[in-house]
C-alpha positions in Angstrom: -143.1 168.7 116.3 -140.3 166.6 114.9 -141.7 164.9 111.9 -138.3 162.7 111.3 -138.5 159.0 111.1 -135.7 156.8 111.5 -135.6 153.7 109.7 -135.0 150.3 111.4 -131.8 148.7 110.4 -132.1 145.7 108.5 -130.6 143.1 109.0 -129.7 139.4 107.7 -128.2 136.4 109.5 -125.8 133.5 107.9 -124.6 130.6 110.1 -125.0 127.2 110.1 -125.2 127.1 114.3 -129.0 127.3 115.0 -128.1 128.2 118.5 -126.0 131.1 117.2 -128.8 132.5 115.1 -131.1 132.2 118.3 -128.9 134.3 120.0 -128.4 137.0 118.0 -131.9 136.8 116.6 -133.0 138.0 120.4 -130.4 140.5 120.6 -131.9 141.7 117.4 -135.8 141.5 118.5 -134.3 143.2 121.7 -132.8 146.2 119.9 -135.5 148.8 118.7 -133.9 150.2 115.6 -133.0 146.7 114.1 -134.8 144.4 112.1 -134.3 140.9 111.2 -135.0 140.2 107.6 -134.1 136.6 106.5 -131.9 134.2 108.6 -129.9 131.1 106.4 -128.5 128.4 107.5 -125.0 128.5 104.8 -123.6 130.3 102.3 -125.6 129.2 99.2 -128.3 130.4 100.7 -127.8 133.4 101.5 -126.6 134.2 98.5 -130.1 133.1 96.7 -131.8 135.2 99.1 -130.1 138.3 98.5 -131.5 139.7 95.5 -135.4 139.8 96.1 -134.8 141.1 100.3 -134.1 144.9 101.4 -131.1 144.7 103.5 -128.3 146.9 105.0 -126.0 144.6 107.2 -125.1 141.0 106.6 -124.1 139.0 110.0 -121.8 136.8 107.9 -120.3 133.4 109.9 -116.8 132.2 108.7 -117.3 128.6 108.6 -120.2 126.9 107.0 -120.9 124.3 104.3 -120.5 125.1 100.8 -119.6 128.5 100.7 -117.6 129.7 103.6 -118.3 132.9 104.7 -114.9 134.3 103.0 -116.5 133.6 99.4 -119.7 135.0 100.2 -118.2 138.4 101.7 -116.4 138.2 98.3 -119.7 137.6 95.9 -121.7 140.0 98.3 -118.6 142.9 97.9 -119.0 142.8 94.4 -122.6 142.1 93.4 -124.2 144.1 97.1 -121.7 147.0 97.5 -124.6 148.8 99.8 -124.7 146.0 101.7 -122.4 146.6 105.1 -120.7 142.9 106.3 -119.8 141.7 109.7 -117.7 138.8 110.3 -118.3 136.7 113.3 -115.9 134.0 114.1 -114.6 131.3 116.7 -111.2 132.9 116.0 -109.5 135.4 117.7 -109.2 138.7 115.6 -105.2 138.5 115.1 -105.6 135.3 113.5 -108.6 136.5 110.4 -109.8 140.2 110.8 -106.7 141.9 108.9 -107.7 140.0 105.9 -111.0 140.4 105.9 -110.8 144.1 106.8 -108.6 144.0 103.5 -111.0 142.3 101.2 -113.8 144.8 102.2 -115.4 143.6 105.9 -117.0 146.6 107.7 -116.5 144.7 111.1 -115.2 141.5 112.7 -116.6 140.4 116.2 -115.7 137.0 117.9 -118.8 135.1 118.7 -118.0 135.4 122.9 -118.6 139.1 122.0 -121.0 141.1 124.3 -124.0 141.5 122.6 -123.6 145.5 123.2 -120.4 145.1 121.4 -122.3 143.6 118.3 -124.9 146.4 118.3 -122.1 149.0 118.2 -120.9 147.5 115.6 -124.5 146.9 113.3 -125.2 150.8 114.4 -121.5 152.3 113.0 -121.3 150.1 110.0 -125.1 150.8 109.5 -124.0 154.4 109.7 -121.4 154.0 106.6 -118.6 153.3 109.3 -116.0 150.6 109.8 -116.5 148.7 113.2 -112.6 147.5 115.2 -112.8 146.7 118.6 -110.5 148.3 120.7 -108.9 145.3 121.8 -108.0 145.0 117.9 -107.2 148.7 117.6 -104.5 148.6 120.4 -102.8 145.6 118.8 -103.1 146.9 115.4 -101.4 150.4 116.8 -98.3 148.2 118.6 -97.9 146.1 115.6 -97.0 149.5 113.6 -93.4 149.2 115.3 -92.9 146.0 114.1 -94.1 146.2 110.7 -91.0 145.0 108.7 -91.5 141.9 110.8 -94.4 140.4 108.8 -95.8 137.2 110.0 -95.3 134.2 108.2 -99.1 133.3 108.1 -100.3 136.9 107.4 -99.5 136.1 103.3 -102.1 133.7 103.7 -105.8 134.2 102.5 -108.8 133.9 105.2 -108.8 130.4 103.4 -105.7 129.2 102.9 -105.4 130.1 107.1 -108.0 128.1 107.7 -106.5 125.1 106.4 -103.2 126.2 107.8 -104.6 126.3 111.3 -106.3 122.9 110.8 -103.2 121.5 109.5 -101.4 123.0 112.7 -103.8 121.1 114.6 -103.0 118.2 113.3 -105.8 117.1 111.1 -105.2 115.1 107.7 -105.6 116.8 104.5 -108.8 114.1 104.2 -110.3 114.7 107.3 -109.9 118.7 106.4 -111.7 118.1 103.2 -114.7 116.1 104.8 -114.8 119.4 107.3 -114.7 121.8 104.6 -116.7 119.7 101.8 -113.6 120.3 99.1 -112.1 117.9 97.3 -109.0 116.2 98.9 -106.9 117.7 95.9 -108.4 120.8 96.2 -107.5 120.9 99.9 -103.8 119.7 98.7 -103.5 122.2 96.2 -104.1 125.0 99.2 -101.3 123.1 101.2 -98.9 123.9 98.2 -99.8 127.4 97.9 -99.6 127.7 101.9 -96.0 126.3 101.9 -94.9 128.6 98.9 -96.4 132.1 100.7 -95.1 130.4 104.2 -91.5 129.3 102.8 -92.1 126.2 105.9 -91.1 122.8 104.6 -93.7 120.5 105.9 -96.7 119.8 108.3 -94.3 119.0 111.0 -92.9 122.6 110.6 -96.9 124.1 110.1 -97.4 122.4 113.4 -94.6 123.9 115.3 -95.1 127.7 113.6 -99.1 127.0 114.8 -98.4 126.6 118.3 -95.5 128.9 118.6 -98.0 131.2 117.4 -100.9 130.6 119.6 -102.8 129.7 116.4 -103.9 126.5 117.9 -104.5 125.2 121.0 
């Protein structure tokens, strides 16, 4: 008789989309080694939740008021190291997942992932591994030959790329401020530090890089 239990993955939720959360709450419910513990709504809040819940991996969204989901990987790397994070993001992996892999991520999914892809990835990362899709891996592995020929934008931190996208999209530093709820210098003082790492001159020449990129659409 085989006496060995196997406890359920669990698992917390951080996104300000309720729709998202809907969804992967029912791939959760649907999965029947997984357990939701706590879904919140942004970043502060998860972060207050932390301490008092039980949990082994944090679905962590990029984008969301007050902290974005690159401060609270940061904060939860430090203060949670047990605690196994998975990025989820609008954005293609090229454009984020190096960085966050970097800065301690155990996995990056896009949110048009297949929800079997995101429960391979809770199970490995769950399991003490690092979750890369393959589609990642094979660029990753082709990038290798080409290694001395550094983007411009991969200087950048997941946050200073997020402006530099929304910059290549053409918004104004004020309307990227209201988006982000930062201050309009505080958004300025990322434009200078993105035009140092970049060595580009202006937004005109952001713009162009963007596109010629694929960075925007």
């Amino acid at each position: 008789m085989n006496n060995f239990i196997t406890k359920n993955i669990r698992i917390i939720i951080a996104d300000d989309h309720a729709v998202v959360r809907k969804g992967l709450v029912q791939i959760i419910d649907e999965t029947p080694d997984m357990e939701l513990i706590y879904q919140a709504g942004d970043g502060d809040e998860v972060l207050e939740k932390l301490p008092g819940l039980d949990v082994d991996v944090l679905l962590l969204d990029i984008n969301m008021p007050g902290q974005t989901g690159w401060e609270v990987m940061q904060k939860v790397y430090n203060d949670h190291p047990d605690i196994k994070v998975v990025i989820l993001s609008v954005s293609s992996e090229e454009n984020y997942a190096k960085q966050f892999y970097k800065a301690g991520a155990a996995g990056y999914l896009t949110k048009d992932s297949a929800p079997e892809q995101l429960v391979e990835a809770i199970r490995k990362v769950a399991d003490g591994g690092i979750y890369i899709s393959q589609n990642f891996a094979e660029k990753m592995v082709s990038s290798l030959s080409s290694a001395s020929d550094k983007a411009l934008h991969e200087n950048l931190s997941p946050r200073e790329l997020q402006i530099f996208c929304m910059i290549g999209a053409g918004k104004t530093l004020t309307e990227i401020a209201k988006e982000l709820e930062l201050g309009v210098g505080t958004v300025g003082t990322y434009r200078s530090r993105i035009l140092a790492k970049t060595t580009l001159k202006n937004n005109a020449q952001i713009t162009n890089y963007a596109f010629k990129n694929n960075l925007v659409q």
